[in-house]
PyMOL commands that place a pseudoatom at each C-alpha (Angstrom):
pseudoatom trace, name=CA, resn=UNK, resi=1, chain=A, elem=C, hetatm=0, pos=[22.770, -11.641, -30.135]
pseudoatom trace, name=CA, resn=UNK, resi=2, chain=A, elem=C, hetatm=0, pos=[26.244, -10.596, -28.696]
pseudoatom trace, name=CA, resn=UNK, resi=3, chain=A, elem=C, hetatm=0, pos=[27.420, -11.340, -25.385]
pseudoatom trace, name=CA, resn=UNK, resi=4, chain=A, elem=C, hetatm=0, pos=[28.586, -14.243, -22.837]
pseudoatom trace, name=CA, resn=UNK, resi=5, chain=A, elem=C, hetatm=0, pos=[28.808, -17.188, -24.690]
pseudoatom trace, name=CA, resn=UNK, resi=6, chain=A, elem=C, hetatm=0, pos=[28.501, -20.575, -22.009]
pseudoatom trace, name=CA, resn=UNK, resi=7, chain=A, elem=C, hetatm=0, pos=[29.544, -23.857, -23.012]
pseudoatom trace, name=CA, resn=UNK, resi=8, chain=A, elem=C, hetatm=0, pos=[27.666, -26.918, -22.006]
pseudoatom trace, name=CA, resn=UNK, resi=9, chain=A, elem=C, hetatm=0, pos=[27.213, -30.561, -22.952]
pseudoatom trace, name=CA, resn=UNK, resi=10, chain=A, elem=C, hetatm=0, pos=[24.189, -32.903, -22.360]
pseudoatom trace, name=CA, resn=UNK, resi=11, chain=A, elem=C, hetatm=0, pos=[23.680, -34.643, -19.767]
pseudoatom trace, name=CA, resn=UNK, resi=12, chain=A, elem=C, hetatm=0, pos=[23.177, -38.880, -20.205]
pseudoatom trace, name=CA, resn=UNK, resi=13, chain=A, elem=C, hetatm=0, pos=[22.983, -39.879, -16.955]
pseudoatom trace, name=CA, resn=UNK, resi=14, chain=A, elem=C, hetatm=0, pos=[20.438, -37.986, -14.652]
pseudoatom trace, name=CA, resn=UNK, resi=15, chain=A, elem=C, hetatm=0, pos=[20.023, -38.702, -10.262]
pseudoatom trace, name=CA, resn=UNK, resi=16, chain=A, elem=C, hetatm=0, pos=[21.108, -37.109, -7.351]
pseudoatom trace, name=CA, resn=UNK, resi=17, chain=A, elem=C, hetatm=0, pos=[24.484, -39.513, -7.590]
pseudoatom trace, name=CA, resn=UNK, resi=18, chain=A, elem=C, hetatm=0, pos=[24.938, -38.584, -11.022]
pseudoatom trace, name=CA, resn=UNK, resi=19, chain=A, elem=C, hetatm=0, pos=[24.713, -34.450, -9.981]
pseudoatom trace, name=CA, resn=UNK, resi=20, chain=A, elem=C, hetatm=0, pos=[27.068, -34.982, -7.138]
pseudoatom trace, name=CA, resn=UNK, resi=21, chain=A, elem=C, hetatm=0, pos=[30.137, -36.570, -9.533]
pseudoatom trace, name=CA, resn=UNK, resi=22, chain=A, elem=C, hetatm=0, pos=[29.305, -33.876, -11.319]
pseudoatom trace, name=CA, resn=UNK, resi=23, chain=A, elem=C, hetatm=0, pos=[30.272, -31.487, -8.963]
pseudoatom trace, name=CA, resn=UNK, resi=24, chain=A, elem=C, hetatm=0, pos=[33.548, -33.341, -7.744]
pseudoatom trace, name=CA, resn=UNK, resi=25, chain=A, elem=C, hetatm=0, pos=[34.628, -32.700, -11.189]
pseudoatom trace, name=CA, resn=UNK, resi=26, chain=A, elem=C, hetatm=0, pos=[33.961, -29.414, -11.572]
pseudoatom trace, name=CA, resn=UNK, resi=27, chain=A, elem=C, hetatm=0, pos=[30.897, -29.154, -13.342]
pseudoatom trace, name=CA, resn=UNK, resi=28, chain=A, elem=C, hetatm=0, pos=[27.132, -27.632, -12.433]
pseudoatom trace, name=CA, resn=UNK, resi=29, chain=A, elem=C, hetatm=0, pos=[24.370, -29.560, -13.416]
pseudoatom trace, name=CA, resn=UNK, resi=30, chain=A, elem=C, hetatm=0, pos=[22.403, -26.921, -15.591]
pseudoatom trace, name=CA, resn=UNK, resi=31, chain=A, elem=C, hetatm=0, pos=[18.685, -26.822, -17.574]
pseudoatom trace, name=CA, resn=UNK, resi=32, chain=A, elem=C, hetatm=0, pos=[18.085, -25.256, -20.773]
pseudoatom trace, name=CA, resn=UNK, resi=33, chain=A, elem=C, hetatm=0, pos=[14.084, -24.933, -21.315]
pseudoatom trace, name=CA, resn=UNK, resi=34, chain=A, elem=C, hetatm=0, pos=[10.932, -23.132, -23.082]
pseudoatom trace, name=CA, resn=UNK, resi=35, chain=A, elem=C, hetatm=0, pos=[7.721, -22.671, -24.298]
pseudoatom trace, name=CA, resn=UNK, resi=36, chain=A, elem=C, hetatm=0, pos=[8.670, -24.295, -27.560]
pseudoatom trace, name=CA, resn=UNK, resi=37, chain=A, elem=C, hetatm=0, pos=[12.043, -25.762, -26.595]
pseudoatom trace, name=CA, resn=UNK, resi=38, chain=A, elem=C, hetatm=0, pos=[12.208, -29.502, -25.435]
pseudoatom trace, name=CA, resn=UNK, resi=39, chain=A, elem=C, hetatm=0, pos=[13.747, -29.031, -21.631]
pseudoatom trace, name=CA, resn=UNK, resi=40, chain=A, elem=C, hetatm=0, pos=[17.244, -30.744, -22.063]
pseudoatom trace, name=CA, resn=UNK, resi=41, chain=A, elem=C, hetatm=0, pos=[19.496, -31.413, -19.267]
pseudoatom trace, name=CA, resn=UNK, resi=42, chain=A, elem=C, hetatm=0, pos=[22.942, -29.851, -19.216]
pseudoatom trace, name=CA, resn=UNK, resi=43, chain=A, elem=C, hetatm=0, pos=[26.394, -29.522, -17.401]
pseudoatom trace, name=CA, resn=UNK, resi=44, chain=A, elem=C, hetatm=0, pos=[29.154, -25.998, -17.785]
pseudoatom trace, name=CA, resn=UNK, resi=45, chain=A, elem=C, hetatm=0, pos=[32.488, -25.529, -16.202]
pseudoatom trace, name=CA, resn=UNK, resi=46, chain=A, elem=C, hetatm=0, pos=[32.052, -24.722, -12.515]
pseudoatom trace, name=CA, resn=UNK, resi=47, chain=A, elem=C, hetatm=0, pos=[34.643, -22.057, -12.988]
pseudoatom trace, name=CA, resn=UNK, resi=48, chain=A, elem=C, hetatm=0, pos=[32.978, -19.968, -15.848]
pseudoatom trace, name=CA, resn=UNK, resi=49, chain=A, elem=C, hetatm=0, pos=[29.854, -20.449, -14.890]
pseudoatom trace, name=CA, resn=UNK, resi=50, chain=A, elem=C, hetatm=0, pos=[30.385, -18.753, -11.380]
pseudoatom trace, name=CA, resn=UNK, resi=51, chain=A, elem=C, hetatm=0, pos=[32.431, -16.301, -13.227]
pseudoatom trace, name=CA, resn=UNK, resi=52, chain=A, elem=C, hetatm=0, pos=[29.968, -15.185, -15.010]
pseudoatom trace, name=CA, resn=UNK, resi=53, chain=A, elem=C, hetatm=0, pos=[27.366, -15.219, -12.726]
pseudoatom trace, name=CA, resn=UNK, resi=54, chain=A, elem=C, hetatm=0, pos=[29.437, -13.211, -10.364]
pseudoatom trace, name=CA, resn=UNK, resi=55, chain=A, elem=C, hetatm=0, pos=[28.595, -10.386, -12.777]
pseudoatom trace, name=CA, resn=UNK, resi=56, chain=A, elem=C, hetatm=0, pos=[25.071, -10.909, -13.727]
pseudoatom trace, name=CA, resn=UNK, resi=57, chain=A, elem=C, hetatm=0, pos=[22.446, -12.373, -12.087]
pseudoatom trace, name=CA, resn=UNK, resi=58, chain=A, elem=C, hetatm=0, pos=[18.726, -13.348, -12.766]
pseudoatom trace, name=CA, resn=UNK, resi=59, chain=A, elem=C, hetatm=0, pos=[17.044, -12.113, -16.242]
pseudoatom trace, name=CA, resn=UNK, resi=60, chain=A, elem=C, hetatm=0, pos=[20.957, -11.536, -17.634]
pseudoatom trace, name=CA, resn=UNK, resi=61, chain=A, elem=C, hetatm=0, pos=[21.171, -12.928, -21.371]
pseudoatom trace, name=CA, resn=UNK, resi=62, chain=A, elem=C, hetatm=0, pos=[23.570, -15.561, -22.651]
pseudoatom trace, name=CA, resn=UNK, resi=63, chain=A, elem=C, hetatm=0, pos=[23.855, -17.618, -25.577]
pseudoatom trace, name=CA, resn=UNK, resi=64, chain=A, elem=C, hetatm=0, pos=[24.248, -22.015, -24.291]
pseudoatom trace, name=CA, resn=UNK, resi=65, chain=A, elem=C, hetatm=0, pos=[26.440, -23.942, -26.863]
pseudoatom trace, name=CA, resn=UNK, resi=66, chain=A, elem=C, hetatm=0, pos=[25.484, -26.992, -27.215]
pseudoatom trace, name=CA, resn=UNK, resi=67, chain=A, elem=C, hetatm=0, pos=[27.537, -29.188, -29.793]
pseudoatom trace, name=CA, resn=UNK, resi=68, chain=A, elem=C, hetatm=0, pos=[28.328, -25.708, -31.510]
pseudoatom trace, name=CA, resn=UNK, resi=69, chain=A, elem=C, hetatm=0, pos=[24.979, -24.939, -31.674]
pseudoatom trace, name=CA, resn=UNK, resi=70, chain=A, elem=C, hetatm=0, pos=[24.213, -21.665, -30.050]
pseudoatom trace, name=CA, resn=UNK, resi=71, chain=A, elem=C, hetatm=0, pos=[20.881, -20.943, -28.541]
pseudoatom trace, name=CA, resn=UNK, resi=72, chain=A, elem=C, hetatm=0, pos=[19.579, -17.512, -26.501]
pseudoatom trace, name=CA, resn=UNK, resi=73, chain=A, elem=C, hetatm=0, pos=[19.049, -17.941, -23.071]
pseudoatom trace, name=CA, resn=UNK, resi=74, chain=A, elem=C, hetatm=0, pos=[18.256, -15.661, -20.121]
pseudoatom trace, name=CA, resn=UNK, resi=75, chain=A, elem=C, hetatm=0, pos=[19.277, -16.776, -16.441]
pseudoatom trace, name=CA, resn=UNK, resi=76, chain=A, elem=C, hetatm=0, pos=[15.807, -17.729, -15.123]
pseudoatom trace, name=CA, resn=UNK, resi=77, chain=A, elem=C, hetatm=0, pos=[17.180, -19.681, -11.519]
pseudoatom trace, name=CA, resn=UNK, resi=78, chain=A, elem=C, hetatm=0, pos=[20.044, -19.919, -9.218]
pseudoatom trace, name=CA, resn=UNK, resi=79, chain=A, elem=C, hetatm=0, pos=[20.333, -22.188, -6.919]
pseudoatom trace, name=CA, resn=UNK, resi=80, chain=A, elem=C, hetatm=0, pos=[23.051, -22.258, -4.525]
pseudoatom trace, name=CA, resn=UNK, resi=81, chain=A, elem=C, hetatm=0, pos=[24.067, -24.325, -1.626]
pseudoatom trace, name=CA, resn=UNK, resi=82, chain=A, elem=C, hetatm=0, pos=[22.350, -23.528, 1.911]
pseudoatom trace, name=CA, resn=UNK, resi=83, chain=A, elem=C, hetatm=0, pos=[25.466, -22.927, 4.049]
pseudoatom trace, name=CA, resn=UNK, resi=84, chain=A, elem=C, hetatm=0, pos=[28.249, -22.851, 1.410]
pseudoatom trace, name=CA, resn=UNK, resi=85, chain=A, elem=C, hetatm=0, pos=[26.665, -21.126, -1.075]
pseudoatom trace, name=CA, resn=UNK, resi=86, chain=A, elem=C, hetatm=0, pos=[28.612, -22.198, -4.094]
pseudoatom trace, name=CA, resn=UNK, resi=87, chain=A, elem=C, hetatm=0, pos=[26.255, -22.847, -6.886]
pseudoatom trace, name=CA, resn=UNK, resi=88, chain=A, elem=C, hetatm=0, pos=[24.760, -26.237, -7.144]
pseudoatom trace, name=CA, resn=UNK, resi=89, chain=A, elem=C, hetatm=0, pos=[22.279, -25.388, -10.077]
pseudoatom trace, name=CA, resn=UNK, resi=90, chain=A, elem=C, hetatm=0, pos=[21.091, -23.008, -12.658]
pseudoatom trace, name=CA, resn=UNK, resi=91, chain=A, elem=C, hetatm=0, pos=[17.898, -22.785, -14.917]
pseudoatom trace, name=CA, resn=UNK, resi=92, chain=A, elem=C, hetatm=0, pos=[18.635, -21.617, -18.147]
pseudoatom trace, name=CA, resn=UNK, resi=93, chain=A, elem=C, hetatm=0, pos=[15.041, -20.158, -20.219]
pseudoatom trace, name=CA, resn=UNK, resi=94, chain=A, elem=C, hetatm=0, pos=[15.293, -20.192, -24.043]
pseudoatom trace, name=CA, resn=UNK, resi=95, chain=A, elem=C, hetatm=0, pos=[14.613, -17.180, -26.238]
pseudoatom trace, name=CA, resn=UNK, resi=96, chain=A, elem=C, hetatm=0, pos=[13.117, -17.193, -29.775]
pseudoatom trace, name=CA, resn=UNK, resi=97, chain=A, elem=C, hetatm=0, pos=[13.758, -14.276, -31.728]
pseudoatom trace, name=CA, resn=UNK, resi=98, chain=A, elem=C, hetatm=0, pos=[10.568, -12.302, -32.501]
pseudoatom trace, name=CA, resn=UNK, resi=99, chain=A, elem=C, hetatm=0, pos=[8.938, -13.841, -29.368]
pseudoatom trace, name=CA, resn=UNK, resi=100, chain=A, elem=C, hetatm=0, pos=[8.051, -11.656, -26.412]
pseudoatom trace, name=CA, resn=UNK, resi=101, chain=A, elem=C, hetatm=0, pos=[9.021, -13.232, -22.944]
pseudoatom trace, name=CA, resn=UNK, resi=102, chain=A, elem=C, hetatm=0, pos=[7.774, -12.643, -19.022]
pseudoatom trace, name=CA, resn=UNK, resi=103, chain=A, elem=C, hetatm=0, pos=[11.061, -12.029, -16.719]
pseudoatom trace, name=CA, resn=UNK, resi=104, chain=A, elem=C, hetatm=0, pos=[11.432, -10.666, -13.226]
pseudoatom trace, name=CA, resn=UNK, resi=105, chain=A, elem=C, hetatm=0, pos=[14.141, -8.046, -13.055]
pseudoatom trace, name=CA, resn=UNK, resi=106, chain=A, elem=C, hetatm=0, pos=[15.583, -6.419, -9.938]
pseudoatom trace, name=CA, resn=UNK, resi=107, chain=A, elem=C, hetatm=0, pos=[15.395, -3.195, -9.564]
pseudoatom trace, name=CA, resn=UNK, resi=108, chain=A, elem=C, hetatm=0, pos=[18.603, -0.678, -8.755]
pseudoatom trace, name=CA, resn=UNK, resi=109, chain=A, elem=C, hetatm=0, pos=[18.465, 2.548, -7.462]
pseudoatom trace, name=CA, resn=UNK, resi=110, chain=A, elem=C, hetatm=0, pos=[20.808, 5.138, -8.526]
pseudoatom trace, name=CA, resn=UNK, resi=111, chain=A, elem=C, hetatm=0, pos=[22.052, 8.361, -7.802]
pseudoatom trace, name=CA, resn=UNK, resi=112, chain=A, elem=C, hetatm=0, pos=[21.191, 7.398, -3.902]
pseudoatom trace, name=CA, resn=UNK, resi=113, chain=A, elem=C, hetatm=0, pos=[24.197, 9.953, -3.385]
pseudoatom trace, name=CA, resn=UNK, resi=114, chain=A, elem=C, hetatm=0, pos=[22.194, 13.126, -4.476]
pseudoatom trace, name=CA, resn=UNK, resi=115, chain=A, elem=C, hetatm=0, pos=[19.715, 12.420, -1.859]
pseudoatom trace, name=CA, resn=UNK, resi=116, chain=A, elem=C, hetatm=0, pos=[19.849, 15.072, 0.896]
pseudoatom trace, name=CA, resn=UNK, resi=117, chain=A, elem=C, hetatm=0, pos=[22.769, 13.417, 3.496]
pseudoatom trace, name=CA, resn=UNK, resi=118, chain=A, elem=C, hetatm=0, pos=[20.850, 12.702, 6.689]
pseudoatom trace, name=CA, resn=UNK, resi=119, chain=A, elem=C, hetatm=0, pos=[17.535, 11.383, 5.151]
pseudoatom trace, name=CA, resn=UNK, resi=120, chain=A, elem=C, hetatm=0, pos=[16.920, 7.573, 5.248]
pseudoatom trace, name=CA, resn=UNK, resi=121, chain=A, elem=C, hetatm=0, pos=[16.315, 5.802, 1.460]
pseudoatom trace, name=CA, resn=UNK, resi=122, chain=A, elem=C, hetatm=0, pos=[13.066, 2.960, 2.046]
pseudoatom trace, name=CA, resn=UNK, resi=123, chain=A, elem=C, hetatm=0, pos=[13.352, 0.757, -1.110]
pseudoatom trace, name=CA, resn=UNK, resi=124, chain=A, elem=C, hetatm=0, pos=[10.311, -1.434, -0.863]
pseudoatom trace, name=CA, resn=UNK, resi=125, chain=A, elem=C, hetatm=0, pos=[10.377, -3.290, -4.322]
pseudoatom trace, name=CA, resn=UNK, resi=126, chain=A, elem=C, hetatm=0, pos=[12.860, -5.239, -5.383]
pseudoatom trace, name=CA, resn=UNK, resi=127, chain=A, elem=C, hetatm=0, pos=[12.142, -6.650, -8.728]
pseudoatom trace, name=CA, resn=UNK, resi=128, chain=A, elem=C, hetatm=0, pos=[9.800, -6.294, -11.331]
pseudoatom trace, name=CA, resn=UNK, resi=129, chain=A, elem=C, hetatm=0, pos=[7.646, -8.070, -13.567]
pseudoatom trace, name=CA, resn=UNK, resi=130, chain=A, elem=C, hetatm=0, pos=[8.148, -7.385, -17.212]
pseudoatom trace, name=CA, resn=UNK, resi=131, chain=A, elem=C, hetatm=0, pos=[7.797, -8.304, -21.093]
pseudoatom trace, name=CA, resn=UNK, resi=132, chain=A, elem=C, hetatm=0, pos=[9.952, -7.908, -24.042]
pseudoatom trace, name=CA, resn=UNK, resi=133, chain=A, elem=C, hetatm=0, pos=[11.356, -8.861, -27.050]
pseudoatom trace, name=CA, resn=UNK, resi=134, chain=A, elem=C, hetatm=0, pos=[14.943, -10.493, -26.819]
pseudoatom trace, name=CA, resn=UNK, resi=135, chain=A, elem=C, hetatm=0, pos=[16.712, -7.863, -28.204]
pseudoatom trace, name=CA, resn=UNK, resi=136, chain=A, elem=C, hetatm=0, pos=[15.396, -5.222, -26.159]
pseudoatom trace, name=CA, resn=UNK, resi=137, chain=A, elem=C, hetatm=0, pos=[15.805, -7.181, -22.738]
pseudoatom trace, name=CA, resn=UNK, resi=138, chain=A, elem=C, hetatm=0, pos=[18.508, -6.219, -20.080]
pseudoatom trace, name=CA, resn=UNK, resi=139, chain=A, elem=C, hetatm=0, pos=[19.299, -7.131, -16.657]
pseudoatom trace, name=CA, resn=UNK, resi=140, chain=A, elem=C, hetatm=0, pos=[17.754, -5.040, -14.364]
pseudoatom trace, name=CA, resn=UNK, resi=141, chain=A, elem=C, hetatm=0, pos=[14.871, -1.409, -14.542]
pseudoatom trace, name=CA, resn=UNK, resi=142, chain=A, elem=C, hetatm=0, pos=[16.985, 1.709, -12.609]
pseudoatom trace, name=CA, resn=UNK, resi=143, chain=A, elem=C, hetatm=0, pos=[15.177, 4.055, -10.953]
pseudoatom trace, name=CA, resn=UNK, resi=144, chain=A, elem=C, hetatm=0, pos=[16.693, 7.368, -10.175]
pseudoatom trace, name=CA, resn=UNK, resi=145, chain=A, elem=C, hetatm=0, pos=[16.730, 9.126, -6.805]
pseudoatom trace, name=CA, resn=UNK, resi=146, chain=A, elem=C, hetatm=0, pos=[17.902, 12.268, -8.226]
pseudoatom trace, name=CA, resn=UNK, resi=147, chain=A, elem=C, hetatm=0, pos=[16.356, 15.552, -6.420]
pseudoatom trace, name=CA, resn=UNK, resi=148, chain=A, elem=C, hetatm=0, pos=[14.037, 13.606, -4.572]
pseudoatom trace, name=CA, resn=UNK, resi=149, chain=A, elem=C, hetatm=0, pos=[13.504, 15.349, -0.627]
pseudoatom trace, name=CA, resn=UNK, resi=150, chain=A, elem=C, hetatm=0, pos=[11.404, 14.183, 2.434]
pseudoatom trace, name=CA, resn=UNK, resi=151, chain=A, elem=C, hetatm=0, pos=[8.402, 12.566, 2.011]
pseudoatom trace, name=CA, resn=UNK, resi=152, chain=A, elem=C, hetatm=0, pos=[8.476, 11.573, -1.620]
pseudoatom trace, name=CA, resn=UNK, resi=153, chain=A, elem=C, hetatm=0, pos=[7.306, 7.913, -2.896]
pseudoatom trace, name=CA, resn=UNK, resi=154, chain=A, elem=C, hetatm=0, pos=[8.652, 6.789, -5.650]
pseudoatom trace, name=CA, resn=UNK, resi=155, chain=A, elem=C, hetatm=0, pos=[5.367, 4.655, -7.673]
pseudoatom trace, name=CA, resn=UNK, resi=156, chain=A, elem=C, hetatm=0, pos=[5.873, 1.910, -10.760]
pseudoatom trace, name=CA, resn=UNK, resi=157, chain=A, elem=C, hetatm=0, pos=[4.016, 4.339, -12.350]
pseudoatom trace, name=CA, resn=UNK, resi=158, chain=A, elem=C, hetatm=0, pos=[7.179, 7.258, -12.073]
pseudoatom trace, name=CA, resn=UNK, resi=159, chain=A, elem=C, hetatm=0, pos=[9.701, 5.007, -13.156]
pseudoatom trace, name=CA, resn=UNK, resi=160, chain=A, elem=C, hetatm=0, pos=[11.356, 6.338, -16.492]
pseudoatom trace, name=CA, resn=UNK, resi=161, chain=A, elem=C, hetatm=0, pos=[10.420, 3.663, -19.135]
pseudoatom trace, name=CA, resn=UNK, resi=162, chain=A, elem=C, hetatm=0, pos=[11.564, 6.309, -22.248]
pseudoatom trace, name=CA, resn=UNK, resi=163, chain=A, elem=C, hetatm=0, pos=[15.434, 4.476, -22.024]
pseudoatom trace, name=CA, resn=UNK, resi=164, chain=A, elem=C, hetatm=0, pos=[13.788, 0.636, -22.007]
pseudoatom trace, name=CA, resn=UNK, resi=165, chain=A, elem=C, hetatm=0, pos=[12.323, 0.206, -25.997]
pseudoatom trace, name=CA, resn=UNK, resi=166, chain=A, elem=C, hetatm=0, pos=[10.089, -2.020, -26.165]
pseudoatom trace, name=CA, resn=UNK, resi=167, chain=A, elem=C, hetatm=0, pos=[9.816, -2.993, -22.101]
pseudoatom trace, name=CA, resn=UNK, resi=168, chain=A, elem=C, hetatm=0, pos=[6.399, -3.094, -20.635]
pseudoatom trace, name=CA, resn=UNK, resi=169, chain=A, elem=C, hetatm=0, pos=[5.916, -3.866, -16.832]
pseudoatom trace, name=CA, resn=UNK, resi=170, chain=A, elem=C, hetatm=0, pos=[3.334, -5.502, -15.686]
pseudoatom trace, name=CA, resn=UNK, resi=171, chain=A, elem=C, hetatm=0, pos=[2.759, -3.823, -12.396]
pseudoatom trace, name=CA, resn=UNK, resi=172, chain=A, elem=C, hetatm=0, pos=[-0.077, -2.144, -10.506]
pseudoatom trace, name=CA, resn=UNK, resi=173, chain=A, elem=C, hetatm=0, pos=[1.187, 1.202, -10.910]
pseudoatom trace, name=CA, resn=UNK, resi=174, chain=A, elem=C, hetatm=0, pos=[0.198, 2.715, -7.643]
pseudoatom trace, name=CA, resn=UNK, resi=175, chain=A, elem=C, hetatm=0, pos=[2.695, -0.154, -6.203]
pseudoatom trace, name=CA, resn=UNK, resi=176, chain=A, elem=C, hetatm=0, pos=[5.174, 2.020, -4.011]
pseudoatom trace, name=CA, resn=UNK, resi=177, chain=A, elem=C, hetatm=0, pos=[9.093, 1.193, -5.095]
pseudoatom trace, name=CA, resn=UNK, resi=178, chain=A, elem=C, hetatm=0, pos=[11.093, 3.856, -2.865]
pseudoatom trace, name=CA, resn=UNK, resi=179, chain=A, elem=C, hetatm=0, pos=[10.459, 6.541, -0.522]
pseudoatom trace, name=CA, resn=UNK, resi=180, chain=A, elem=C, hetatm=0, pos=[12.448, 8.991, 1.482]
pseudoatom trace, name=CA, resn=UNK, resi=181, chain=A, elem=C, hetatm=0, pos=[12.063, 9.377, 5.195]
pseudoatom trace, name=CA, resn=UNK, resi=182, chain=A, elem=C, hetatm=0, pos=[13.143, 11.444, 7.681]
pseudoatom trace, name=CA, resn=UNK, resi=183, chain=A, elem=C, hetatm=0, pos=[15.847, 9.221, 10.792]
pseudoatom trace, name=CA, resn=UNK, resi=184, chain=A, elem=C, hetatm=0, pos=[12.983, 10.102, 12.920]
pseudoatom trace, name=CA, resn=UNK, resi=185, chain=A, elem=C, hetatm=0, pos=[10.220, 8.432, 10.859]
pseudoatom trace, name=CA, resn=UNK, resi=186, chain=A, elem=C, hetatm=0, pos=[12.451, 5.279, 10.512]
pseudoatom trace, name=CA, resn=UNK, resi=187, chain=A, elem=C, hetatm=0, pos=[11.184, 2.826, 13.170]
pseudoatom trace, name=CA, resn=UNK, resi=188, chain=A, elem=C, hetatm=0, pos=[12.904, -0.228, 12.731]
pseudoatom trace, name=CA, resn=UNK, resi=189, chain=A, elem=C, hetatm=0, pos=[11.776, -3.488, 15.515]
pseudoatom trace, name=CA, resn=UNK, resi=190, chain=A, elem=C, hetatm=0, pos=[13.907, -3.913, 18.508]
pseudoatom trace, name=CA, resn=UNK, resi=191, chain=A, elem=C, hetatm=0, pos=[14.559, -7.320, 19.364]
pseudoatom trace, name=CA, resn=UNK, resi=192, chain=A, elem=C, hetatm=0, pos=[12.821, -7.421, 22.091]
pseudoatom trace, name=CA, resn=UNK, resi=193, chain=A, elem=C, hetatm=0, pos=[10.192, -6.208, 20.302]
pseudoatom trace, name=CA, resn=UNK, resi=194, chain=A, elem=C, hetatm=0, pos=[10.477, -9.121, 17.832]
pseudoatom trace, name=CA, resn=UNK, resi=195, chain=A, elem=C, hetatm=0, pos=[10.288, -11.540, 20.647]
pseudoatom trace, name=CA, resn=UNK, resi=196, chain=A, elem=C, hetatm=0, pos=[6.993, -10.054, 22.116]
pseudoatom trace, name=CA, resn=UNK, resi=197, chain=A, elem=C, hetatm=0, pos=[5.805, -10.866, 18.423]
pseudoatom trace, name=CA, resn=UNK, resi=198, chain=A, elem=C, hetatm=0, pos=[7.220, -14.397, 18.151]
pseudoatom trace, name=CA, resn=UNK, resi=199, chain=A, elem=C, hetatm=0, pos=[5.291, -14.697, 21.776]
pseudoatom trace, name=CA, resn=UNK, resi=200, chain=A, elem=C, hetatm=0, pos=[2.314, -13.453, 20.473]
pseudoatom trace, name=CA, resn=UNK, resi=201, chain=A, elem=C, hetatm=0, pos=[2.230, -15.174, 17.648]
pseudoatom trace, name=CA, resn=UNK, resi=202, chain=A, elem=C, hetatm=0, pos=[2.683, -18.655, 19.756]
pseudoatom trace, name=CA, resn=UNK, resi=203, chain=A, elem=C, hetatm=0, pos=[0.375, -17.972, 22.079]
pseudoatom trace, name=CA, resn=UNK, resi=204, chain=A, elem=C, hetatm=0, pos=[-2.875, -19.486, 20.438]
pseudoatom trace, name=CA, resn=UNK, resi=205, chain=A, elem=C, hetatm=0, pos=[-0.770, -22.676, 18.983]
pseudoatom trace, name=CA, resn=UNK, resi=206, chain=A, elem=C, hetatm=0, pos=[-0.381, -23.303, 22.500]
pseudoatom trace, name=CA, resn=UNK, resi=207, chain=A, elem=C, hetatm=0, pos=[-3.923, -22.626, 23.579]
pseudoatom trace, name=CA, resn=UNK, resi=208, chain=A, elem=C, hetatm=0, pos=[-4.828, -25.441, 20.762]
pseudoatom trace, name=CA, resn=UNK, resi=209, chain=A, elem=C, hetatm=0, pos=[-2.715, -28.272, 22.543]
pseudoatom trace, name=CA, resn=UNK, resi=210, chain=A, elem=C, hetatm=0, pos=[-3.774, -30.870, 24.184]
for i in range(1, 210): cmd.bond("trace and resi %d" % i, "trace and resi %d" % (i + 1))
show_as sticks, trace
zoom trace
């Protein structure tokens, strides 16, 4: 497998004490798991590993050194602080060669610019459940707005697959992704709107009390 290669070491002292030092020196407390890899605890550079997650993201592929050993991972979790939102954590899932694996990739539309100017895009799924070799995953499923006009929903079952080898989603296929609307059709809440919901909404919690 070519690609990123991440360095980390194991981790001998586990707590929420122990993931804090961590931190102050410039590591991320990391986990490298699977379904026949023993979890093992890990730390990487702070600096590469936000480097390289500032260009990939969830279901992107990597190979984890550990004491020159390399192993294939995919970026299964990011976590990442509340209000800062620096990284404080990252779940690393292990790939065995030959093995299909279950990921959730985003989806990206493209060619948004060839859509008539004036007419609003609705993308209404974001990611998408698939399975695939290894070698065959990548990091996200495109779906192309290319000569699409008013009115038309994009399904999971019109998604070009022919460029993914060896992908299969496991969708319902009727499952809308995109569609194109009119301005007119676009109603979006008002916030006062919102508030007669969050009112409405209250209302029989505060029947209940006593």
């Amino acid at each position: 497998m070519e690609g990123k290669v991440l360095v980390a070491k194991k981790r001998e002292v586990y707590g929420k004490e122990s993931a804090s030092k961590l931190r102050r020196d410039g590591f991320t407390p990391v986990v490298l798991y699977g379904k026949d890899y023993e979890s093992t605890g890990l730390y990487m550079n702070s600096g590469e590993l936000t480097k390289f997650l500032s260009h990939h993201s969830v279901g992107a592929r990597v190979e984890v050194e550990i004491d020159g050993t390399k192993e294939m991972a995919i970026v299964k979790e990011i976590q990442r602080h509340p209000v800062r939102r620096h990284i404080i954590h990252v779940d690393f899932q292990h790939l065995t060669a030959g093995q299909t694996i279950k990921v959730t990739l985003p989806i990206q539309l493209v060619n948004e610019d060839k859509v008539q100017k004036g007419l609003i895009i609705q993308q209404l799924l974001d990611i998408v459940n698939i399975e695939a070799l290894p070698k065959n995953l990548v990091e996200h499923i495109e779906v192309d707005l290319d000569g699409l006009g008013i009115g038309t929903t994009i399904t999971v079952a019109d998604i070009d697959m022919s460029k993914y080898e060896g992908i299969a989603i496991h969708e319902d296929p009727t499952t809308a992704v995109a569609t194109i609307v009119e301005p007119s059709k676009y109603e979006e809440t008002t916030p006062e709107e919102e508030g007669e919901e969050v009112a409405a909404e209250a209302t029989p919690a505060e029947e209940t009390e006593e």
